[in-house]
C-alpha positions in Angstrom: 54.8 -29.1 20.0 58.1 -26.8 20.3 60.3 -28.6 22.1 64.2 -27.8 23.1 65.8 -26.0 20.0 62.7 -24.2 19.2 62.0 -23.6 22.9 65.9 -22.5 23.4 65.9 -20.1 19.9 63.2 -18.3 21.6 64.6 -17.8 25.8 68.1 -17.0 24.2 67.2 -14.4 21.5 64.5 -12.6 23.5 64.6 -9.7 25.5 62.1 -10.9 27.7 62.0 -12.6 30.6 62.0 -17.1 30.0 59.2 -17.0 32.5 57.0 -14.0 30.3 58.1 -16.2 27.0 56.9 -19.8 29.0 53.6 -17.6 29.7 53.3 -15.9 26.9 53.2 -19.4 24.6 50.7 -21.1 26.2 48.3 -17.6 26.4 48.6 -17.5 23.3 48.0 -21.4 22.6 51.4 -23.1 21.7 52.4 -26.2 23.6 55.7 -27.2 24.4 57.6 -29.6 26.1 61.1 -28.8 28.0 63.5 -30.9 29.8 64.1 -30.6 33.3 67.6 -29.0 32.5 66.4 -26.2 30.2 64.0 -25.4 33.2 66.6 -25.3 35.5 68.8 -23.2 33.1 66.2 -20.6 32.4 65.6 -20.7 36.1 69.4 -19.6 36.9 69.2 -17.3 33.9 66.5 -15.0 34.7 67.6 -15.0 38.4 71.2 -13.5 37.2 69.8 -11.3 34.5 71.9 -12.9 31.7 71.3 -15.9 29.1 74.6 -17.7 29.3 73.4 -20.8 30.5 71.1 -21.1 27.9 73.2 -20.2 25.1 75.9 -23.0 26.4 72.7 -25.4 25.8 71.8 -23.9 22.6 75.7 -24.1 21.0 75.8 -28.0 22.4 72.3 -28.7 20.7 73.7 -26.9 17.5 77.1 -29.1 17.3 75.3 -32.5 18.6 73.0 -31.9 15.0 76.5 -31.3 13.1 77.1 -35.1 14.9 74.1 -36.6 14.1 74.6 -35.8 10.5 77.7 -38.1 10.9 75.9 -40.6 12.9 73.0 -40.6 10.1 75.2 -41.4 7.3 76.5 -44.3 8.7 73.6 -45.6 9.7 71.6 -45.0 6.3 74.8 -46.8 4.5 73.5 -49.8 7.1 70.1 -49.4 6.7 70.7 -49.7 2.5 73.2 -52.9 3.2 70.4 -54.7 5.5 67.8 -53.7 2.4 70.1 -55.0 0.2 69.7 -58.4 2.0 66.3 -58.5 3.1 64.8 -57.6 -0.1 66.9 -59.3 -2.9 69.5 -62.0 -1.6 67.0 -63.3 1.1 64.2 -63.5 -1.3 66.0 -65.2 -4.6 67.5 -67.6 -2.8 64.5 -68.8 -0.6 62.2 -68.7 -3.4 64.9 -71.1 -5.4 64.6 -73.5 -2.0 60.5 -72.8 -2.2 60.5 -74.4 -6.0 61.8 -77.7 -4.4 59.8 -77.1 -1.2 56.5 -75.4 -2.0 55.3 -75.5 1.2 57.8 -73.0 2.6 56.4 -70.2 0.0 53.9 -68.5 2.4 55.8 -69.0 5.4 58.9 -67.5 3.5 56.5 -64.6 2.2 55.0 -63.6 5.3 58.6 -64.2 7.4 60.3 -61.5 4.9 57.7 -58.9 4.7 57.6 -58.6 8.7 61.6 -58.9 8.8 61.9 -55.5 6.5 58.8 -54.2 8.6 60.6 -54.7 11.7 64.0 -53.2 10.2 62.4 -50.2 8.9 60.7 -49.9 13.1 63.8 -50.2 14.3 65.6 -47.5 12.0 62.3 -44.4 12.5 64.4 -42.8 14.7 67.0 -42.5 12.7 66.6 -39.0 11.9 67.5 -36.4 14.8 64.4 -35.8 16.8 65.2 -31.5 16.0 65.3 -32.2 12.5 62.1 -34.0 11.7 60.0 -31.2 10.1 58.5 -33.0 7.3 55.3 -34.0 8.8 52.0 -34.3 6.5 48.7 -32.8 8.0 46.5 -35.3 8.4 44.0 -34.4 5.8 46.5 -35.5 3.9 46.1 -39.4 5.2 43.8 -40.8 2.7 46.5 -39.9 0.1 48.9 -41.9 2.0 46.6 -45.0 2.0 45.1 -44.9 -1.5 48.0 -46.5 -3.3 48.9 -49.0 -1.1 44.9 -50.2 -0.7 43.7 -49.8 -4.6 46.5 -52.6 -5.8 45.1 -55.4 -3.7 41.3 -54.7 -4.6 42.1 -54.3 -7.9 44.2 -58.2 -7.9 41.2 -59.4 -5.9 38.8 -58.0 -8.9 40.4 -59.5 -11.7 42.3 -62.2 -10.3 44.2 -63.1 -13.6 45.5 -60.2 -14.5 49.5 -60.4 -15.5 52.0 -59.0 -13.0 53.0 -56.5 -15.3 50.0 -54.9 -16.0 48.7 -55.0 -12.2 51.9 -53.1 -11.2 51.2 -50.2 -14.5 47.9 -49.8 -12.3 49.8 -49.7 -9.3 51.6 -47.3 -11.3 48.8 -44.9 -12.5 47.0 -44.4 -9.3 50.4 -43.5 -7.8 51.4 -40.5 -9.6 48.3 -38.5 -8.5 49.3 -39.2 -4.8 53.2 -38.7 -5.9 52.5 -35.3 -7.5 50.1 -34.0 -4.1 53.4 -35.2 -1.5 55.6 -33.2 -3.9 54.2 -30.1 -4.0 53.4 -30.5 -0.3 57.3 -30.8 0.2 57.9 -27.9 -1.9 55.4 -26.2 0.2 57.6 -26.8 3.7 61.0 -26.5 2.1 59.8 -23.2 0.3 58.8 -22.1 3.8 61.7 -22.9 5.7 64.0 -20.7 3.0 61.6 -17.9 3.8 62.3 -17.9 7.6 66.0 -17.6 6.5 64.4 -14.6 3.9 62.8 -12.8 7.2 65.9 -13.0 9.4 68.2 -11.5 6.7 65.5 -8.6 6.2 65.3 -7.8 9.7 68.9 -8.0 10.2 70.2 -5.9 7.7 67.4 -2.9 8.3 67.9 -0.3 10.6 64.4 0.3 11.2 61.9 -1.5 13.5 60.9 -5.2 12.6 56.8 -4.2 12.1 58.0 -1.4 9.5 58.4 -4.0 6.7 56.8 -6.8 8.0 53.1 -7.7 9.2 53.3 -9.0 12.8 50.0 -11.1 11.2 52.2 -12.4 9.4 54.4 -13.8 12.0 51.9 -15.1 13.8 50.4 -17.1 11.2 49.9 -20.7 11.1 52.7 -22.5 9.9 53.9 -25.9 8.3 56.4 -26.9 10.9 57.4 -26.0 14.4 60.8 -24.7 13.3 59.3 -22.1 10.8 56.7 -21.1 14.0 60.0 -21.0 16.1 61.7 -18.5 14.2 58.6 -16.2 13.5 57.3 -15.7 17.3 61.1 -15.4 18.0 61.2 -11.8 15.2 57.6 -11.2 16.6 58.5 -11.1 20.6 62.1 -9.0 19.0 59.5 -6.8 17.8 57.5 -6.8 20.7 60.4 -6.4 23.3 63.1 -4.1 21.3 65.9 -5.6 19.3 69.5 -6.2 20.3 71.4 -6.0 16.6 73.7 -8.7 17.9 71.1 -11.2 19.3 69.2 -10.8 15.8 72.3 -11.3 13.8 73.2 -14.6 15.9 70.0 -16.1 15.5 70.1 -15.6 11.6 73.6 -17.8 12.1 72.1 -20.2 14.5 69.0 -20.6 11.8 71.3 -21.2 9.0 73.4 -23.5 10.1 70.0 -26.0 11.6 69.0 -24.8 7.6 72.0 -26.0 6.4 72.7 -29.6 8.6 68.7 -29.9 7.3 70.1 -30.1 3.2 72.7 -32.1 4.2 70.9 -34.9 6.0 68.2 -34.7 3.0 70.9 -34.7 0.7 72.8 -37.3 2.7 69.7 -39.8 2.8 68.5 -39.5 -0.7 71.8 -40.4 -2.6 71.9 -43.3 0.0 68.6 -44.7 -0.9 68.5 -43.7 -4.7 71.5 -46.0 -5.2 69.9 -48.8 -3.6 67.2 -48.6 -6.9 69.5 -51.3 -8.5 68.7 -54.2 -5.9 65.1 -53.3 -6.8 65.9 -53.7 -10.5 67.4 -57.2 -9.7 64.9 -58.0 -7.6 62.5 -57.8 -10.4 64.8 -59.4 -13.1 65.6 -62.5 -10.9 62.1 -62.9 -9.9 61.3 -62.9 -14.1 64.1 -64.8 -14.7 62.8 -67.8 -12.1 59.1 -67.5 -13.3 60.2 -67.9 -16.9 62.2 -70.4 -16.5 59.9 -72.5 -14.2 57.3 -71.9 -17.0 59.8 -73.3 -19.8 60.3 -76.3 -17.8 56.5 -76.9 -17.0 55.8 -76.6 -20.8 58.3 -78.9 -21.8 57.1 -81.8 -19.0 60.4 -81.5 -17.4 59.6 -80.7 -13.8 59.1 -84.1 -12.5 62.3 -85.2 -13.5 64.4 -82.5 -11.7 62.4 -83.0 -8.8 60.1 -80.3 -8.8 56.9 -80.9 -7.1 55.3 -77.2 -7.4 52.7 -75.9 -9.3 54.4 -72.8 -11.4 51.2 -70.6 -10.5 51.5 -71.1 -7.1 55.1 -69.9 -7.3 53.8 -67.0 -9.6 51.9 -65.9 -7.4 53.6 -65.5 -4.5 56.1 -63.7 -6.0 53.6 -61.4 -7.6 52.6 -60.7 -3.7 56.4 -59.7 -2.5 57.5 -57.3 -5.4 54.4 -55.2 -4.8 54.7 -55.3 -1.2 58.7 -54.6 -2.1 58.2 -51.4 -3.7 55.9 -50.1 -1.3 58.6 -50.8 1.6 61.7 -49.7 -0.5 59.7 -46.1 -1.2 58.9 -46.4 3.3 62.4 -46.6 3.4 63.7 -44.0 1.0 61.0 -41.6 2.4 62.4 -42.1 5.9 66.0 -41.6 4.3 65.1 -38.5 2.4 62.4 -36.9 4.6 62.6 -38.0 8.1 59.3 -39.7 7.8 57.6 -43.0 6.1 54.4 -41.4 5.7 55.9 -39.6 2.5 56.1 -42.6 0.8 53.6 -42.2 -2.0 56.5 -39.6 -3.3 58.8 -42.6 -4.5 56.2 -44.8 -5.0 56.1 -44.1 -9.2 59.8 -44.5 -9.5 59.7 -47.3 -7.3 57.4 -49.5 -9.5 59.4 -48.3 -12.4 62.4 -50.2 -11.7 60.6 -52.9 -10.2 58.7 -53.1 -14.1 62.3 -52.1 -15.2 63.4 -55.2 -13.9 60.9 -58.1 -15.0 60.6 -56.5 -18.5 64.3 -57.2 -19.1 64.5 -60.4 -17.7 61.4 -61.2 -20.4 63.2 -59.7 -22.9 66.8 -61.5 -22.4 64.8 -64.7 -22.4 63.4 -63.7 -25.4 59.8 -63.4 -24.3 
């Protein structure tokens, strides 16, 4: 659904009238949604025979994205602090309280994974509404929900299989999913360069935009509304005459969304990425306490420090948040990187790397 940028790169950039281009989208079967003052302004527009109005709204959309690129940083350096908390300090130390009081484990578990749950519903919108193109078709679904349901099944099949080797499963059947999201991605971002590609063509030629390119191709389904945006707008230029001007401002106005677009991804990624290391703790602490709980039981020593729990009940609990940790880290740094959670199974192998990462070297320093 276009809404106001889209629907404003179209009224300002036209030579046709915002009532023929308000018709002509929804002839032609592309819904929209405009607020009551981009009505009003194409109203007053068309009546004077000019597109000021709308090109004041178009320049304030334009700078506000330039803001919210400021406003995202910020809040992605929060969102990575509050991660931070919620999935290593919290969890360490309450599992250290759970070894003493064992029947705290599942309420601790199940109070942790809605908490991060709850922070990462809170921070969906942190993206800018205009700049949320990544969106998977929904073919794509079972993809998305493959990883995250095979782990369980496959714990529930062979009940005592080692940590370790349940998260290299975890592992394998991630990749597949990890490689379809990539190439997906590079799908949409390819796409989106080759709007910029079609608005430098037409230009920079002095001849008529359907003398080099198919208006087929214009009208062509696309991968995001931004990339339909731009196309109808060359096709209706094409359609209507072209004002050299109008075209060379919309080429601006496209590169800079383009450019406020790498920046946020750019932005979001570096802010998640470093965050891998909490993950890499979280997995070394959580070895570190199982080993050592397991040391103790061997040696008979529990009882006298006042431990009361059974180490396999501790085991397993733990087991239960690192997968569930690695899933929601990858929610988050998909939401960071992409505008979205649903690309998750993208992160997902790297994710259970440094999770493995992590308990392997606190075997290894205990000599394990």
């Amino acid at each position: 659904m276009l809404g106001d940028l889209e629907l404003l790169l179209l009224l300002v950039f036209s030579e046709a009238q915002p009532s023929f281009i308000f018709s002509w989208l929804s002839s032609n079967g592309y819904t929209y949604k405009a607020t009551n003052r981009l009505i009003e302004l194409a109203k007053q527009d068309e009546m004077n025979g000019s597109r000021e109005a709308l090109k004041t709204l178009l320049y304030e959309k334009i700078q506000q994205l330039r803001l919210n690129l400021e406003i995202f940083s910020k809040k992605s350096e929060t969102l990575m602090e509050i991660f931070t908390l919620t999935l290593l300090t919290a969890p360490i130390m309450l599992y250290s309280l759970g070894i003493f009081q064992p029947w705290l484990l599942p309420k601790i578990t199940i109070v942790l994974m809605a908490l991060n749950m709850l922070i990462l519903m809170l921070y969906s919108n942190l993206y800018p509404r205009e700049l949320r193109v990544m969106k998977l078709p929904r073919k794509m679904l079972p993809i998305v929900l493959y990883p995250a349901l095979v782990t369980p099944i496959a714990k529930t099949l062979f009940p005592e299989i080692l940590l370790e080797k349940l998260l290299l499963i975890f592992l394998t059947i991630s990749i597949p999913a990890s490689i379809l999201i990539y190439r997906e991605t590079r799908q949409i971002t390819k796409e989106l360069q080759e709007n910029l590609e079609i608005l430098v063509k037409v230009s920079s030629s002095p001849f008529h935009v359907f003398s080099h390119l198919d208006p087929k191709l214009l009208k062509k389904d696309t991968k995001t509304e931004l990339s339909k945006t731009v196309r109808i707008a060359v096709y209706l230029l094409g359609l209507w005459g072209i004002e050299r001007r109008g075209l060379t401002e919309l080429k601006n106005i496209y590169e800079e969304i383009l450019k406020t677009l790498k920046e946020i991804r750019a932005r979001g990624t570096i802010s998640a990425l470093s965050n891998l290391v909490s993950l890499f703790l979280l997995g070394f602490s959580s070895s570190l306490i199982t080993q050592l709980l397991s040391t103790l039981a061997s040696r008979d020593m529990l009882a006298s420090l006042g431990i009361i729990i059974d180490p396999a009940q501790l085991y397993t609990w733990i087991e239960i948040y690192l997968i569930y940790a690695s899933i929601v880290y990858t929610l988050g740094l998909a939401l960071l990187s992409l505008g979205s959670p649903s690309f998750y199974p993208l992160w997902l192998p790297l994710s259970i790397l440094t999770t493995l990462a992590g308990l392997t070297s606190g075997k290894k320093l205990l000599g394990w």
